[in-house]
Every structure is written in C-alpha cells, then in structure tokens.
N, C-alpha and C positions, 0 to 999 in steps of 0.2 A: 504494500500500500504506500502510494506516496507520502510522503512529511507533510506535503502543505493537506492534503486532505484528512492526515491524523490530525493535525494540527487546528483544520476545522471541526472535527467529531469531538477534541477534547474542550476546545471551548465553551461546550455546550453542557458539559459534564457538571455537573453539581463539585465544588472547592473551587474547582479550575475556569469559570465562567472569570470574564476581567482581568487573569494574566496575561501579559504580553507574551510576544512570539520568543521573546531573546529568552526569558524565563523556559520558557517550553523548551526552546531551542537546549540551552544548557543541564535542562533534566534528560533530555534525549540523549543528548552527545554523552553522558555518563551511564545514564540509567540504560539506554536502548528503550524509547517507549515503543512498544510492539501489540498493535491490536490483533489479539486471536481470535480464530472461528471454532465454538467450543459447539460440537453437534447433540444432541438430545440426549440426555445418559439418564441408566437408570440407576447406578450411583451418587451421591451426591457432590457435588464441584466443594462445598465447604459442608463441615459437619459442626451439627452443636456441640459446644464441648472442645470445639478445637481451636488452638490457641492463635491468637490472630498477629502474625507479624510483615502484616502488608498493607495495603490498601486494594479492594478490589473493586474496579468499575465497572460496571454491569454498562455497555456503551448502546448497543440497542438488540433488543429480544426480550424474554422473560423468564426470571426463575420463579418457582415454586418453591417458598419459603416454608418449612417447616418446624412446628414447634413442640416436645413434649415436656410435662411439667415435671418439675422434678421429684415428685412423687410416683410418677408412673400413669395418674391416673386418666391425662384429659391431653389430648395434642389440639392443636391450631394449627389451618393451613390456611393459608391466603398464595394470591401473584403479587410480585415485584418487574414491572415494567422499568425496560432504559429510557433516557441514560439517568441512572446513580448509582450509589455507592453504597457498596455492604457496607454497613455497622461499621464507619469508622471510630465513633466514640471508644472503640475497643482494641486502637492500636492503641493505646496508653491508657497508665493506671495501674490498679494494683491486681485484678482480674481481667487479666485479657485472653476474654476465650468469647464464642460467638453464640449468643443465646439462640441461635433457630438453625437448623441446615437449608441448603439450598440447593437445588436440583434445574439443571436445565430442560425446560419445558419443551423450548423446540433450539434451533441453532441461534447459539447466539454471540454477539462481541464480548469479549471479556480484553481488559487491562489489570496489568498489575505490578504496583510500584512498591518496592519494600520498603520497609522500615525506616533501614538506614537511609536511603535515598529521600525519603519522608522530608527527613533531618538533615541532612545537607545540602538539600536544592528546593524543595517546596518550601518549607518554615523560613526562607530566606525570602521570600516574598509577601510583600506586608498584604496583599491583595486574600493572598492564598490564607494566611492567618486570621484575617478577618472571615472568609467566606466557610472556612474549618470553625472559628469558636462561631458564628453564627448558627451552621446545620447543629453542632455540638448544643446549645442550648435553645433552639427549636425541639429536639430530642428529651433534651430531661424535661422539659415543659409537656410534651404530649404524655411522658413517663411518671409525671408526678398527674398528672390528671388522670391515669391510667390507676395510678398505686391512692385513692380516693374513692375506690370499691368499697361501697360499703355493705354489710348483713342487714342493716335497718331498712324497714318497710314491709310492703306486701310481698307476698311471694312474688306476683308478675314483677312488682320493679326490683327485687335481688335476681331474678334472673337476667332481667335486661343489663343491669350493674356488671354482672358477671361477664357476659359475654363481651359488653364496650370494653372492660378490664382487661381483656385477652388480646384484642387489637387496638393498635393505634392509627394507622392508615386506614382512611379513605376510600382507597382505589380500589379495585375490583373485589371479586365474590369472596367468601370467608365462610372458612368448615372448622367447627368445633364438634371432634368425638371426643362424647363421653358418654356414659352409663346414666340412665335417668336416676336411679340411685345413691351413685357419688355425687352427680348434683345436686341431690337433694340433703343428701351429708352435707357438704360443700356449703350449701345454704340455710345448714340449720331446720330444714322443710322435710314434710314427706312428700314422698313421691308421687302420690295425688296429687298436693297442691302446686309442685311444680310443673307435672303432665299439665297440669288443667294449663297454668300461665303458659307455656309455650305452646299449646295449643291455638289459646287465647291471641297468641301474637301470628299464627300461621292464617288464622285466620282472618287476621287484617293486613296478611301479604307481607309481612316486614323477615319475616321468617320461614324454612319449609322444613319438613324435617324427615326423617329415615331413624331406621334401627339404628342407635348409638350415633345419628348425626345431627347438628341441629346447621344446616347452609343458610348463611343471608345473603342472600345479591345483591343488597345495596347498604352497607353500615350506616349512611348518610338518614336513610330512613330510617331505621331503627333510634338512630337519636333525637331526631324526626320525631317519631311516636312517643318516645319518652319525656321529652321536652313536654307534646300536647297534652299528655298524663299525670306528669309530675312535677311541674315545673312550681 
C-alpha cells in the first residue's frame, strides 16, 4: 500500500486525527506503519485476559467483541466497526490486560504500533497526547456511568440497569447470555419476576429474547424506554 494512502487511512483513525505528515512520516521510518488484511478467523485476533503491549487499530471492517464475567456466569457480545482503536486505556497502568476478546467478523485492516514506539514517537506529539487523554476520559466517563448499576427498584428497571451496565457503546446489536436464574440471583429477584420484566420489555420491541439470550438491536432504545419509565 502506498505511504500517502496509509497516510490518508491513519488520519482518520481515532488518536491520530490532527497529526501532521512529518509526525507520521517519523513513526513510519522507525516503527514500519504496515496496514494488514487480517481475513475472518475463528480464533480470536486478541483474547480477554491478554496483556496488552500495543496499540491496535481496527482501520476498516468489524470485530466481534467478546465478553465473559469473571464469575463465569453471563458473557456480552456486541460489533466494533473501523476505524478505532482497541482498549487503549490498557496500554498503561497497573493492569494491562484486555477486558473483552475480539474476533474478526469478516476481512478486515488491522495496525499495530507497540508500546515502545507509543513512547518514543506518538507521546512526542502534543496533538496525539491531547487526542489519547481525550478518548482516555470519554472512557472512564461512559465506565463510571456504566459502574452506577444499581439493585434499587422494580424488577423491570434492575433488569434494564443491568443490561445498560454491561454495555457502553451505542452502535450496533448486543447479546447478553445468561441463565434466567442467575439473573434473577444477580438481581436479588425470582425468576418470575424477572421473566415477567423482560418479557414486558420484548414486548415493546426494545428487546427479543431466546433460550439463555436476551439480543437488543438498538441500546439507544432501550435507554429510550427507561428514561420514559423512570426518569
């Protein structure tokens, strides 16, 4: 691929939006910036749990983000559309490993600039530092609104609580397997009164649900209904 055309695709990238070319230019000449074609795997490209000493840009395609709790009992799956960037909050700090796995949905561009290279050519540009702590506290802002789950209420809105808990993005469809039962654990509820609320919610379209699945197609709704309900 040519330089000036990586050149154009990186620009576009979430940190890297507003660096000049001489900047890019000088991470290339050291680092090699090299966009790959990573083809549909049924392994996954990064695993939860795995320690993160890169930056990885997702430049365009989609992975399939994967989550399970760390009890065992309840995963989340959603898509991550390009161009951004896996979980960089998790090159640094004192845990750096990747809360979700990610799997390649269909072909897609993948970059990846290490660590060190992080630190001696990105971090030297004050554009990149600003646009890095930026996404970085856009992040704990959705993550502290996220960790505000609360047990209090009716059944219908601890389970709606729960499931906004579990995602933070927006963007497309979201699968929460779990067990009607450990939900109901999980909420302090029986399982009546949980069936009845997520039923309750399927039938006003904001939710659909399956054996140990509850899918929403659109989370925007969902908060949507909860606002008009509980606000």
């Amino acid at each position: 691929m040519e330089i000036k055309v990586i050149y154009d695709l990186l620009t576009r990238m979430p940190l890297l939006q507003g660096i000049n070319g001489l900047d890019l230019a000088r991470l290339e000449e050291h680092a090699g910036l090299q966009i790959e074609a990573v083809p549909p795997l049924r392994h996954p490209l990064i695993r939860q749990g795995q320690t993160c000493r890169e930056l990885i840009f997702l430049v365009s395609g989609r992975f399939v983000k994967q989550m399970k709790s760390a009890d065992g009992v309840y995963e989340t799956q959603e898509t991550v559309a390009g161009p951004t960037v896996i979980e960089p909050e998790k090159l640094y700090g004192l845990h750096c490993a990747y809360s979700n796995s990610y799997f390649c949905e269909e072909e897609c561009q993948v970059m990846h600039v290490e660590k060190a290279d992080v630190g001696k050519y990105l971090m030297k540009s004050e554009i990149f530092r600003m646009n890095y702590l930026n996404l970085i506290s856009a992040k704990v802002s959705r993550l502290e609104s996220a960790l505000q789950f609360r047990k209090q209420g009716t059944p219908l809105e601890k389970v709606i609580n729960f499931i906004l808990a579990n995602f933070t993005s927006d963007e497309g469809e979201k699968l929460l397997t779990i067990k009607m039962n450990d939900l109901a654990e999980y909420l302090d509820e029986t399982r009546l009164t949980v069936s009845n609320a997520l039923n309750q919610l399927e039938a006003s379209h904001v939710v659909s649900l399956r054996r140990k699945e509850v899918r929403i197609p659109d989370i925007s709704s969902l908060k949507k209904y909860r606002n008009e309900h509980f606000s």
